[in-house]
C-alpha positions as CSV (number, residue, x, y, z in Angstrom):
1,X,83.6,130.4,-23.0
2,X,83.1,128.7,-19.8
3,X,79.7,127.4,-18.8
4,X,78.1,127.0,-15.7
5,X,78.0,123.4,-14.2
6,X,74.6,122.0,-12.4
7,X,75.0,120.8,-9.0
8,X,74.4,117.7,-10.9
9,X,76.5,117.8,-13.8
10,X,74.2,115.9,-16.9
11,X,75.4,113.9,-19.7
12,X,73.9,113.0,-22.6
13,X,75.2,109.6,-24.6
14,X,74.5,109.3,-28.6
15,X,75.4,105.7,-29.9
16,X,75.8,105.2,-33.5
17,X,76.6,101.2,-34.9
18,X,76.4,98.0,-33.5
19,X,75.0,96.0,-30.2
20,X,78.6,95.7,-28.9
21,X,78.7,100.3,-29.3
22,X,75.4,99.8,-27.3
23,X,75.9,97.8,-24.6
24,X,79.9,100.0,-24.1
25,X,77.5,103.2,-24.0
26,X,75.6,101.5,-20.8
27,X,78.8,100.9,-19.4
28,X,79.7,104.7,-20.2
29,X,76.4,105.2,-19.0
30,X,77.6,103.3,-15.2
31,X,80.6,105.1,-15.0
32,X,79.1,108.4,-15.5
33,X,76.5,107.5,-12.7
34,X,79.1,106.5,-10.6
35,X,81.2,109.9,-11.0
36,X,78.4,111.7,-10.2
37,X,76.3,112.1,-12.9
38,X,72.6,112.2,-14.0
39,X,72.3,110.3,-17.4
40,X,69.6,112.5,-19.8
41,X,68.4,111.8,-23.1
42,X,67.0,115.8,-23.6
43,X,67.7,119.4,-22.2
44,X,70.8,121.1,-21.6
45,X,73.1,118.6,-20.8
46,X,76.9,119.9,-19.6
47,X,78.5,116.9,-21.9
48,X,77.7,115.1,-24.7
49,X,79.4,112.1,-25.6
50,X,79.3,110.8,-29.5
51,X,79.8,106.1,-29.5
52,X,81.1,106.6,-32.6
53,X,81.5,103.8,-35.8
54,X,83.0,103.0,-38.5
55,X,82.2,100.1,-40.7
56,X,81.7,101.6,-43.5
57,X,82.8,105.1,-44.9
58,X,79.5,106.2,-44.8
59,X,79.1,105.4,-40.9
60,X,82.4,107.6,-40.3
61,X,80.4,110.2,-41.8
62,X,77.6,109.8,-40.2
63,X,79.3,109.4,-36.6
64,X,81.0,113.2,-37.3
65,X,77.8,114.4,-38.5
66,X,76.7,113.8,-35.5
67,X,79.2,115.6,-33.8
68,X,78.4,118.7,-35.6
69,X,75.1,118.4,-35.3
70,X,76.0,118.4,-31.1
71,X,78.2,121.1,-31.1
72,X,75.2,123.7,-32.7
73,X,72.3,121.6,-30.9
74,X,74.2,122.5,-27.2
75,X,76.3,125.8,-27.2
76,X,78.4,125.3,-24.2
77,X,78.1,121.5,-23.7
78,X,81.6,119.7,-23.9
79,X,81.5,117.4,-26.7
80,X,83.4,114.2,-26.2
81,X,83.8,111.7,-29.1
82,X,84.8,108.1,-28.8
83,X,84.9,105.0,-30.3
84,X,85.6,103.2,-33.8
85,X,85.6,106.6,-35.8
86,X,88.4,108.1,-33.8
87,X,90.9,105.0,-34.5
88,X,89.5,105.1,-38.3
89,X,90.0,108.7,-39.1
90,X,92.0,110.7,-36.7
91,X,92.7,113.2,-39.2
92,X,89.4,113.9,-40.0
93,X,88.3,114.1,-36.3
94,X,90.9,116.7,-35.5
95,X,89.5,118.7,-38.2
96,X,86.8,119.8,-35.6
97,X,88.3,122.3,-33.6
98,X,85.6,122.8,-31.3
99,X,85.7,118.8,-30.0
100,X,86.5,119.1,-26.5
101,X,87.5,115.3,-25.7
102,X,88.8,112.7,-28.1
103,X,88.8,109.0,-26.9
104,X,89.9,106.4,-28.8
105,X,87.9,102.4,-28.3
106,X,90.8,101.8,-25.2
107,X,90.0,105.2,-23.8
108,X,86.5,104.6,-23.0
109,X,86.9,103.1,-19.7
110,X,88.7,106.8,-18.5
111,X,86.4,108.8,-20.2
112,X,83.7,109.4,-17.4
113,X,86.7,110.1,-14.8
114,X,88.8,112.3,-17.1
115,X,85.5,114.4,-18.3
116,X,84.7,114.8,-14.4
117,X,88.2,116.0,-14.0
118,X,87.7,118.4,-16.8
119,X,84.6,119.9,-16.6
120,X,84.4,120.0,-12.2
121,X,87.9,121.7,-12.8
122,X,86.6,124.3,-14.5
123,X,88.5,124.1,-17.5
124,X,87.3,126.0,-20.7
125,X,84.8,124.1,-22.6
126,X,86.2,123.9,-26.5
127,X,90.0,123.2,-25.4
128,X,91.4,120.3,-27.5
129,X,93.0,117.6,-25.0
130,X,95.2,115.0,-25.9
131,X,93.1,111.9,-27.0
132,X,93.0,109.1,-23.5
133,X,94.2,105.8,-24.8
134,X,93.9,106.8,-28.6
135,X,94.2,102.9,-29.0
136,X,91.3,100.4,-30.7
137,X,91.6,97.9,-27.5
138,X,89.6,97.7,-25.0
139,X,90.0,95.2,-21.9
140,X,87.5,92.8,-22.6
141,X,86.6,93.5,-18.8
142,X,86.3,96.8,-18.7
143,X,83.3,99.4,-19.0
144,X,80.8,96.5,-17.7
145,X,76.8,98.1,-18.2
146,X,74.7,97.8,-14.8
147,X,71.3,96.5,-14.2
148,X,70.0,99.8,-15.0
149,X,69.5,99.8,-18.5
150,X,65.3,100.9,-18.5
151,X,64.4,97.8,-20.6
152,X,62.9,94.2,-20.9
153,X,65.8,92.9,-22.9
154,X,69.5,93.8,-22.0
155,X,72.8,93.4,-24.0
156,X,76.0,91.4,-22.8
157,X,79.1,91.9,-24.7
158,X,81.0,88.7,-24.2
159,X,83.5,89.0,-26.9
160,X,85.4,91.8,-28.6
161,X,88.1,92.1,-31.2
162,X,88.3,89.9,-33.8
163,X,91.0,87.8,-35.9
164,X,89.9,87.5,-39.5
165,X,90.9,90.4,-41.2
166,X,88.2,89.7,-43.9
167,X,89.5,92.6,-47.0
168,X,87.0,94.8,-47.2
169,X,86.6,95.0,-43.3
170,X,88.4,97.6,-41.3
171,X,87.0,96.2,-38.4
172,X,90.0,94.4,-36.8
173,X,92.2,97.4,-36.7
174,X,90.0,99.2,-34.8
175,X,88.9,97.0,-32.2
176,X,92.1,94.8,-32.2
177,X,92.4,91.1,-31.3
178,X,89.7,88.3,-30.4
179,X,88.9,89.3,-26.2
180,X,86.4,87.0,-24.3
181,X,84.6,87.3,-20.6
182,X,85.4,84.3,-19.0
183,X,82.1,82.2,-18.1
184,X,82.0,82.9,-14.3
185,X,81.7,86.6,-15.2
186,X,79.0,86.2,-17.9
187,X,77.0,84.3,-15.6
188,X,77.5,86.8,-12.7
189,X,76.6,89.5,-15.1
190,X,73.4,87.5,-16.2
191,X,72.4,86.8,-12.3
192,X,72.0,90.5,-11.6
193,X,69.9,90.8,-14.7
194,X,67.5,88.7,-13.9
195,X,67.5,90.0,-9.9
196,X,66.8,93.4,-11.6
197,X,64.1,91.9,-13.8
198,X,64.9,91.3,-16.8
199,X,64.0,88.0,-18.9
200,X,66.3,88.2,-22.0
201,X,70.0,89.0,-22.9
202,X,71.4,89.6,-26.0
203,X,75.2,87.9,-26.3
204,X,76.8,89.8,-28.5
205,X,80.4,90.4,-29.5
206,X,82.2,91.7,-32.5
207,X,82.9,88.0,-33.5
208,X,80.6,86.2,-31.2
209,X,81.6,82.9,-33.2
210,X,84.8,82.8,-32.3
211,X,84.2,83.5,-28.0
212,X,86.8,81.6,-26.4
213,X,89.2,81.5,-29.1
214,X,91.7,83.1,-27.1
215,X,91.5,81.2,-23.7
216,X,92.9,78.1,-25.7
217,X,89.6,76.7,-26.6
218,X,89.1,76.0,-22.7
219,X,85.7,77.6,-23.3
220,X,83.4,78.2,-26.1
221,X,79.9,79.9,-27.0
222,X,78.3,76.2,-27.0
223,X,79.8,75.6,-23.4
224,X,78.3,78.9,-21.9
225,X,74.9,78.2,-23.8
226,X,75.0,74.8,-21.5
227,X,75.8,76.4,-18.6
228,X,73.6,79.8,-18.7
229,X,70.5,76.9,-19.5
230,X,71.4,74.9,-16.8
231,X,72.4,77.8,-14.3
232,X,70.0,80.4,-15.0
233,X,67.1,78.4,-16.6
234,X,64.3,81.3,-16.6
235,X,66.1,83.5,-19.0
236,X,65.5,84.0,-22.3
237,X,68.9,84.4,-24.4
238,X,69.0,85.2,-28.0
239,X,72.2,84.8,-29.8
240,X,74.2,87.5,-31.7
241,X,75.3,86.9,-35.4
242,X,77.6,83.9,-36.3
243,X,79.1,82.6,-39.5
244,X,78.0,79.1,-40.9
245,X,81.2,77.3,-39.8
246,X,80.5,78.7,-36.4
247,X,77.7,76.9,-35.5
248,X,77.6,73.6,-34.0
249,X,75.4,70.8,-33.9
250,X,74.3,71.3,-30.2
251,X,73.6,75.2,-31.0
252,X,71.6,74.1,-33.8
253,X,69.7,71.6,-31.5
254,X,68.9,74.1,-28.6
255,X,67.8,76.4,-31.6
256,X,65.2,73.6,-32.2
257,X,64.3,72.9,-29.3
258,X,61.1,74.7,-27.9
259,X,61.3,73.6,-24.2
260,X,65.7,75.3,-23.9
261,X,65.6,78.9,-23.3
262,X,67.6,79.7,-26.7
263,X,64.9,81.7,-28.4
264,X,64.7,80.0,-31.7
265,X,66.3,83.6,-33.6
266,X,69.8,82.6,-35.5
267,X,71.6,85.7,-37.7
268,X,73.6,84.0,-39.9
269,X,76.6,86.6,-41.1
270,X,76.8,85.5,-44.6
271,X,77.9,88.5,-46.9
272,X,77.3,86.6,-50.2
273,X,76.8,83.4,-51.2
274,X,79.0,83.3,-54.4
275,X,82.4,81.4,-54.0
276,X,84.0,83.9,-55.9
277,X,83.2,86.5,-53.7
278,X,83.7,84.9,-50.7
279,X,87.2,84.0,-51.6
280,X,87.7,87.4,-53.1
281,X,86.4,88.7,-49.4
282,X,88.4,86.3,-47.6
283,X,85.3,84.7,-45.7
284,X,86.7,80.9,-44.5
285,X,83.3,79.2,-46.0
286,X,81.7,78.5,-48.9
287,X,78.4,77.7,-50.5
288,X,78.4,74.0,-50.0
289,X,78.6,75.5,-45.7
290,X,75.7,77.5,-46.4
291,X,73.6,75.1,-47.8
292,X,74.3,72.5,-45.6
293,X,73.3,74.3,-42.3
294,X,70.0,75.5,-43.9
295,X,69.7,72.1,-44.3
296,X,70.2,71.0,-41.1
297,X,68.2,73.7,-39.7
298,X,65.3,72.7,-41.8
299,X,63.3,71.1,-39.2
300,X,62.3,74.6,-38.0
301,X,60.8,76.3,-41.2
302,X,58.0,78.3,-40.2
303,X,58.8,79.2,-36.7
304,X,63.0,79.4,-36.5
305,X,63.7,82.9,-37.6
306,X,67.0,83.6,-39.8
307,X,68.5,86.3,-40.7
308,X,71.4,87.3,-42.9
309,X,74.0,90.3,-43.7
310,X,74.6,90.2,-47.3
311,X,76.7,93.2,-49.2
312,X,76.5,94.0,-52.7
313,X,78.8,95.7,-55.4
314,X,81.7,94.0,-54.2
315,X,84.8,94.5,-56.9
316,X,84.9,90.9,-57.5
317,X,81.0,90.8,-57.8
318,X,79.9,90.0,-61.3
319,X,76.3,89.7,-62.2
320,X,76.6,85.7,-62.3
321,X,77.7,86.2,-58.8
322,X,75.0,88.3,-57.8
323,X,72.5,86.0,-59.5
324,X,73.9,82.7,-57.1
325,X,73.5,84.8,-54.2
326,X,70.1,85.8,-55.0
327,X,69.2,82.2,-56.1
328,X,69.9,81.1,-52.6
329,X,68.5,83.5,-50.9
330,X,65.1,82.6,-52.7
331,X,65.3,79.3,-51.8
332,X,66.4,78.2,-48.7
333,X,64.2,79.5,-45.3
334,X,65.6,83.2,-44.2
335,X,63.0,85.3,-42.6
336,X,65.0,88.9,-43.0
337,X,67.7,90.7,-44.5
338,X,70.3,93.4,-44.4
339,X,71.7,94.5,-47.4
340,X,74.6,97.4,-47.6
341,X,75.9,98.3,-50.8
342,X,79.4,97.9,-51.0
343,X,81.3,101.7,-50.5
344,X,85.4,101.3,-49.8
345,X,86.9,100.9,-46.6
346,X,90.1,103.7,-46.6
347,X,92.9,100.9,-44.9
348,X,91.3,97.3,-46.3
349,X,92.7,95.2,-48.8
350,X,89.8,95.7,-51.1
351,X,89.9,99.5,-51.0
352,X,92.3,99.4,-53.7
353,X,91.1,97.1,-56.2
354,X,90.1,97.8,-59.8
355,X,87.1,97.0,-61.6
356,X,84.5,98.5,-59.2
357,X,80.9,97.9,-59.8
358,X,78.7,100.8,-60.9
359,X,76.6,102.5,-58.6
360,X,73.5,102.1,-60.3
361,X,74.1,98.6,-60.4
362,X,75.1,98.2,-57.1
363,X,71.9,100.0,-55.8
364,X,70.0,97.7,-58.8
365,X,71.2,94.9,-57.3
366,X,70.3,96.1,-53.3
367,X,67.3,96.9,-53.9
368,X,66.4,93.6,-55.9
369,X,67.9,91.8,-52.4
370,X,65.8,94.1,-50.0
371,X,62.3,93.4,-51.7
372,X,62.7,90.0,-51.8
373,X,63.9,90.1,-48.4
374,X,60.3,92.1,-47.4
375,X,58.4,89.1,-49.3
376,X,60.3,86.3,-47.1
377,X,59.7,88.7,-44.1
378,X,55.9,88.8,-44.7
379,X,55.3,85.2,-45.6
380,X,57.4,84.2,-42.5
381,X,54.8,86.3,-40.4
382,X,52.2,84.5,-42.0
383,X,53.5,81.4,-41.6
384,X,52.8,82.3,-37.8
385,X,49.8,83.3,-37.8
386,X,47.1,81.4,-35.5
387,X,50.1,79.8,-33.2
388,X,51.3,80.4,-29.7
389,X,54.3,82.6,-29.3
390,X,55.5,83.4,-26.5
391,X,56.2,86.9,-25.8
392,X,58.5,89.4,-23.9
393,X,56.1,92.6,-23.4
394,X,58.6,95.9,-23.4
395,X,56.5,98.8,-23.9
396,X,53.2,100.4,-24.0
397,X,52.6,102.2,-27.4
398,X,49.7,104.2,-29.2
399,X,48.6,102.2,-32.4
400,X,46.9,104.3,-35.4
401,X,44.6,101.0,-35.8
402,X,44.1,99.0,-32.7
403,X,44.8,102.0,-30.1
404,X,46.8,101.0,-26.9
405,X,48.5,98.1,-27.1
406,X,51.3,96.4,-25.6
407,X,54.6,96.3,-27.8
408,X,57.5,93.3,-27.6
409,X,59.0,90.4,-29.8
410,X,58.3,86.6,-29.5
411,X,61.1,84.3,-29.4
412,X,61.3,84.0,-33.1
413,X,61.6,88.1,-32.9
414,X,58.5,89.1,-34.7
415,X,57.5,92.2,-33.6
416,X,53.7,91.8,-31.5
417,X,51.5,94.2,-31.0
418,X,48.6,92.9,-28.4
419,X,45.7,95.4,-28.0
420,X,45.3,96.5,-24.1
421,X,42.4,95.0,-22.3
422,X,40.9,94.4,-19.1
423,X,43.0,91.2,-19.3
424,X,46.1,92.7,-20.2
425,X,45.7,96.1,-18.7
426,X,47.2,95.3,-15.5
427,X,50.8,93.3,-17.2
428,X,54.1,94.9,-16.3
429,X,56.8,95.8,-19.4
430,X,59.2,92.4,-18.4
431,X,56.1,90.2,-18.4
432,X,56.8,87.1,-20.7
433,X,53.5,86.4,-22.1
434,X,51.6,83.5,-24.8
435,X,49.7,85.1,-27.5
436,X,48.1,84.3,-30.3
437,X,48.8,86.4,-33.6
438,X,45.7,86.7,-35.7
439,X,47.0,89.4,-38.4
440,X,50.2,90.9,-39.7
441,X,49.6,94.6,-40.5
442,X,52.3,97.4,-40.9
443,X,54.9,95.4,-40.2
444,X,53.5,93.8,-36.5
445,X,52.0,91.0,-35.6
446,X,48.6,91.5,-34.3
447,X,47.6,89.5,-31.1
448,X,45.3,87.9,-28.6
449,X,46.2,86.7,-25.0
């Protein structure tokens, strides 16, 4: 079958996963513009390309769900997959005959050009190619994102790769070693945010901790906080996750401090807080690390948000390990968590241990997490109640209760709804505002100018 292309051949981009599978679909999303392209999110697009993952088994399935679910949603499109999922499970990928591209993490920065070639060629739509760069690498300075990314806040991968090989992660081998974007280029990259308006960047990476790593230490993510303050002082940056023994004392003080730009927002990547699983894990901390940078974090309960990763139903997990977890989660002062139940990795250490926990009792044990998670989450809310926050306004949305209101996320990232008045009828999505919250309802904080 062969399908007729537009004048204006269309794209359509489907990310699945992380912030660092978001920001590489904006740079898929520059390189397609830059072919040629228009960039949809509807219609009858003559491509469709699936940002795969693959952190769990369960996101693999997801990821060629998704694919399926393109194939009999656009008759005719080509259907391009790329990303983690390809490098995970080429087997299983290949089983789809009717993929018409297959790009491995390395092949993304040909993709755009090699699906121009294809489809402007007038090749049949449905051939099987041979997968671009089928590797899990790609150059930490390729695929950049531009300034045209349609929102307030905008995501810079600075890092990729990483160097742990923790045992249940498959992570590692499918985005291979620790990469980092030298300072000069983060900055540059930052500059043309803010020329194109925005007010706050997200640096992410796959192990954000460990930025610089590979330049000999010459650099580190407390060096480019210091100089992205001192350089670019009206932007707001918010920090990606990090592990306890990644966080140094000046991070902690610009976290504190209300007058640096570092919105006061810190996930810590914990996973448990049980020795013996860490160890079984391989995680290089343990408790004694945990506790002791809640405790030097204290000085901002109430208004520093913190977040964790924590995974259940880990082989080694026994229900005396579950219960120290849980008792430090209940007392120290996070404000939200995710919890995944643990589900084998096909290629990681801990895929082939014995002793697994039940299912019931891992999803016994999630959910436990999870609600107590939506308590801290609440009383964190309330703890802000009747203070200034300052706010980054990003959309306009219809509310079933208050009606139009203006949608965004204070620095502590509590999500503010302010109702839209003759004072705030004339602000600009982009606009960093002080509020005000006077009630936390469904999940939003409720505010006033």
């Amino acid at each position: 079958m062969r399908k007729s292309i537009k004048t204006i051949p269309q794209v359509l981009i489907e990310t699945l996963g992380c912030k660092v599978n978001y920001y590489e679909s904006q740079g898929l999303a520059a390189s397609f513009r830059h072919e040629g392209w228009e960039v949809v999110q509807q219609g009858s697009p003559d491509a469709v390309v699936i940002n795969s993952c693959a952190v769990t088994a369960e996101a693999g399935r997801q990821s060629l769900q998704s694919v399926r679910r393109a194939l009999k949603r656009y008759p005719g499109a080509l259907v391009a997959l790329t990303g983690c999922e390809v490098v995970a499970d080429p087997e299983k990928v290949f089983e789809i005959k009717e993929l018409g591209a297959i790009f491995g993490n390395g092949g993304k920065k040909d993709l755009a050009a090699q699906l121009t070639r294809r489809l402007l060629g007038e090749q049949v739509v449905g051939a099987k190619s041979d997968p671009v760069d089928f590797s899990g690498e790609l150059e930490i300075d390729f695929l950049r994102a531009d300034s045209d990314r349609g929102r307030s806040r905008a995501v810079v991968k600075v890092q990729d790769g990483c160097n742990s090989f923790c045992r249940y992660c498959i992570i590692p081998y499918l985005r291979g070693r620790c990469r980092s974007l030298s300072p000069d280029k983060v900055l540059s990259e930052c500059r043309e945010l803010v020329d194109a308006g925005f007010r706050e960047v997200v640096l992410t990476g796959i192990h954000l901790g460990r930025y610089g790593d590979d330049a000999g230490k010459s650099f580190s993510l407390t060096s480019l906080l210091y100089q992205l303050v001192k350089k670019i002082p009206d932007l707001r940056i918010r920090l990606g996750s990090l592990q306890p023994h990644e966080i140094t004392p000046d991070i902690i003080a610009m976290l504190l401090d209300p007058e640096v730009p570092v919105c006061e927002h810190l996930h810590l990547s914990l996973q448990s807080a049980s020795d013996r699983v860490l160890g079984a894990m391989g995680r290089p901390y343990r408790r004694p690390e945990i506790e002791a940078i809640f405790a030097q974090l204290a000085e901002g309960a109430g208004r520093l948000a913190i977040g964790t990763d924590l995974i259940v139903g880990l082989p080694a997990e026994t229900e005396c390990s579950f219960a120290e977890t849980y008792g430090l989660v209940e007392k120290v002062e996070l404000t939200y968590l995710h919890v995944f139940p643990y589900s084998p990795r096909q290629g990681t250490v801990a895929a082939s241990w014995p002793d697994r926990v039940a299912l019931a009792d891992k999803k016994k044990r999630a959910k436990k997490l999870a609600d107590l998670g939506r308590e801290k989450r609440d009383l964190f809310a309330q703890a802000n109640l009747g203070k200034k926050l300052k706010v980054l306004l990003e959309s306009k949305k219809e509310d079933s209760c208050i009606g139009p209101a203006w949608f965004g996320h204070s620095r502590n990232y509590l999500p503010v709804l302010l109702p839209i008045s003759v004072a705030t009828q004339r602000l600009q999505a982009g606009a960093e505002i002080e509020v005000v919250p006077y009630e936390w309802k469904n999940n939003h904080l409720i505010a006033d100018c």
